[in-house]
C-alpha positions in Angstrom: -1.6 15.6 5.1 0.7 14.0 2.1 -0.4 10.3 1.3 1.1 7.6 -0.9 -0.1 6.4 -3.8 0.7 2.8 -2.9 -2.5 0.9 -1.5 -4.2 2.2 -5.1 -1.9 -1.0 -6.1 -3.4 -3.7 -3.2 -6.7 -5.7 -4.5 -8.9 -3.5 -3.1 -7.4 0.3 -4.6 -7.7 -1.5 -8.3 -11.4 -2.6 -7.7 -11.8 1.1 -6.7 -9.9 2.4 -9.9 -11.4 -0.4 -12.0 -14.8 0.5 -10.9 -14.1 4.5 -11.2 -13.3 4.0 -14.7 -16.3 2.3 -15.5 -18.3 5.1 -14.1 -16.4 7.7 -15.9 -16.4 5.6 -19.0 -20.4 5.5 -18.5 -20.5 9.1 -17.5 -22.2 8.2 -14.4 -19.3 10.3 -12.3 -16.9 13.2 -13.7 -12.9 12.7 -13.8 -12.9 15.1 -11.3 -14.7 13.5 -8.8 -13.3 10.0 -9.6 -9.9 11.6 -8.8 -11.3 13.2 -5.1 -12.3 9.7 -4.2 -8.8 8.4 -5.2 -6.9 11.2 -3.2 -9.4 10.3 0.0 -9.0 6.4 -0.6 -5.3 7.2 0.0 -5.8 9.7 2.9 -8.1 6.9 4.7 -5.5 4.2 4.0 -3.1 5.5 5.5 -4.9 6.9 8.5 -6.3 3.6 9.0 -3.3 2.0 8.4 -1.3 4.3 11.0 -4.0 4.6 13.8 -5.7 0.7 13.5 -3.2 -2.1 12.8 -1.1 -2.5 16.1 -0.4 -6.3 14.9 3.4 -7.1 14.3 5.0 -9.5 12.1 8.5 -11.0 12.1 9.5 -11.6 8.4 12.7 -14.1 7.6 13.7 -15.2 4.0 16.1 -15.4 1.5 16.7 -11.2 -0.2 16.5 -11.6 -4.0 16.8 -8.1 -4.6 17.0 -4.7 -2.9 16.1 -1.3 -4.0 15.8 2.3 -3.0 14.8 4.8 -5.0 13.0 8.2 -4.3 12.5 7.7 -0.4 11.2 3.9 -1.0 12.2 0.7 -0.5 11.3 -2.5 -2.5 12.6 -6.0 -1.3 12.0 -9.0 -3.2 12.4 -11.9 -0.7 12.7 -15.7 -1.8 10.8 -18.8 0.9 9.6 -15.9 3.2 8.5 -16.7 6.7 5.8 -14.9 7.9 5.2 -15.3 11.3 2.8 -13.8 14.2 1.7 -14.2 18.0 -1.3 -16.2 15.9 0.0 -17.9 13.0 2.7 -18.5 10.6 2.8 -18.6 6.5 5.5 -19.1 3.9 5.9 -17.8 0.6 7.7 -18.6 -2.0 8.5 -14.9 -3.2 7.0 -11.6 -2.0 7.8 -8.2 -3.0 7.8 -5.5 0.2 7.4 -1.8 -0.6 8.5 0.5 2.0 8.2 3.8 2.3 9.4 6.2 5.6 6.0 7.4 7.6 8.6 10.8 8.1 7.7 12.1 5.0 3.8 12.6 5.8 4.5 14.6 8.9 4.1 18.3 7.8 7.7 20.2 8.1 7.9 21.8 11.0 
């Protein structure tokens, strides 16, 4: 299964790289096995991502800026309007990376 690299960017995939680099730094864990747990941080991201959120969100704001490069998307939105069956939060800017689920599916 490919993977994206994204969710090493969220909070918890740079405590993970932050922490991995100590431990290589202190030779407690090789650079070879700090890598493995990156490439199955990803894998379980997006497996978890893909087969345990269900939630939905409608999303309204002002677009900043739009990008797409190499199969991604980036929006930058302005006074963004979060909202849920359970609750609803603005922001004042938020930056949405996309990227099409298509491209982990192995070819067929």
């Amino acid at each position: 299964m490919a993977t994206f690299e994204l969710y090493r960017r969220s909070t918890i995939g740079t405590c993970l790289t932050d922490t991995l680099d100590d431990l290589v730094s202190a030779r407690v864990v090789s650079p070879e096995l700090a890598i493995q747990v990156l490439v199955q941080f990803d894998k379980s991201m997006t497996e978890a991502l893909d087969s345990q959120v269900k939630s939905k969100v409608n999303i309204k704001g002002h677009l900043h800026t739009y990008r797409f490069c190499d199969n991604v998307w980036t929006f930058i939105l302005t006074d963004a309007t979060f909202k849920s069956e359970e609750i609803s939060e603005t922001l004042s800017k938020v930056k949405i990376v996309a990227c099409d689920s298509k491209l982990l599916q192995p070819p067929q």
